[in-house]
C-alpha positions in Angstrom: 18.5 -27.9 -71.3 19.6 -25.5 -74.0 21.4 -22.6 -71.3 23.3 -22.9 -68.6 22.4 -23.9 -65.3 22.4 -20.4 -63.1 22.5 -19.7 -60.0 18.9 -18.7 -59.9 18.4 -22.1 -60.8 20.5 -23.9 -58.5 19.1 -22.4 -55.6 15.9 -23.4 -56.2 17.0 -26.8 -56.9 18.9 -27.1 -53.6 15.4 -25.8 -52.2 13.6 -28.5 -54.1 15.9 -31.8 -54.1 17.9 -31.1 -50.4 15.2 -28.9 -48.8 18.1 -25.9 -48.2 17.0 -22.1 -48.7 19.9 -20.1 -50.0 19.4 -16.7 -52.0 21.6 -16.5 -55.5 23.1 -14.2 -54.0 25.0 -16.1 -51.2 25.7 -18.3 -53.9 27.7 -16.2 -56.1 29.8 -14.8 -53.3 33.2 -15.4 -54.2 34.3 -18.0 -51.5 30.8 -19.4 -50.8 31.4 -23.1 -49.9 27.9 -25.7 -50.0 28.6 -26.6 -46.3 28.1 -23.4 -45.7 24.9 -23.4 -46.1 24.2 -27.2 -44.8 24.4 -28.7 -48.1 25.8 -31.9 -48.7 27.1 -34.6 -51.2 23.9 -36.3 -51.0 22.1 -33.3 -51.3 24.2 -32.3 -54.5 23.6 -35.9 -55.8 19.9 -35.3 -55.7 20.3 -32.3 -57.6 22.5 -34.5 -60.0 19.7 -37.1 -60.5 16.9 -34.1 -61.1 18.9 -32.8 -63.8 19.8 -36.0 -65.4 16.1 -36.6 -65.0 15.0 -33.7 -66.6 17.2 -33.2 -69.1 18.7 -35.9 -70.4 22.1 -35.9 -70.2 25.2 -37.2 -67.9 26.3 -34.9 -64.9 30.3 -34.8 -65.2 31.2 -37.3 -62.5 32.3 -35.6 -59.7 29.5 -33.1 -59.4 27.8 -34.0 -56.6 31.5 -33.5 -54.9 31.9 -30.5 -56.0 32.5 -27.7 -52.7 31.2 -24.3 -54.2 29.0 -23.6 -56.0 30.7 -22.1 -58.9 32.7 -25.5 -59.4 29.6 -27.5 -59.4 28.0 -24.9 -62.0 31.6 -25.6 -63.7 30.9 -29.1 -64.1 27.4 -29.1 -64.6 27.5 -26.7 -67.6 30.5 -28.7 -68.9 28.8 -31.2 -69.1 26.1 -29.3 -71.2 29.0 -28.3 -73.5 30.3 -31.7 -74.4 26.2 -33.0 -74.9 25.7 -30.1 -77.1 28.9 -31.4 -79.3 27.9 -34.6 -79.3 
């Protein structure tokens, strides 16, 4: 994973790995909580394992905590950061 996660991406992950339907949109709202939109811990921690999965690197820990979804974008692509300067 060369860019950072979006939120394009992210929704269709949360469609994928905790079967929730959420337009970018919603998620970039300033505010915009996950439980919201019926997404929980264990639905971020799916989303977690995928991109661990795919892409081969550690998730921050903390992640699948994370209560909007520009903090869990915070933390994924922080994570990205510190691979990429490994």
């Amino acid at each position: 994973m060369s860019n950072p996660l979006s939120y394009p991406e992210l929704a269709a992950l949360l469609q994928a790995r905790a079967g929730v339907t959420v337009a970018p949109g919603e998620l970039e709202q300033p505010g915009a909580q996950f439980d919201e939109f019926g997404v929980d811990s264990l639905g971020l921690l799916g989303i977690v394992g995928e991109l661990e999965n795919r892409h081969g690197f550690k998730v921050t820990t903390g992640a699948e905590s994370a209560k909007t979804p520009a903090e869990f974008l915070e933390l994924v692509n922080s994570s990205l950061v510190t691979k990429a300067g490994a």
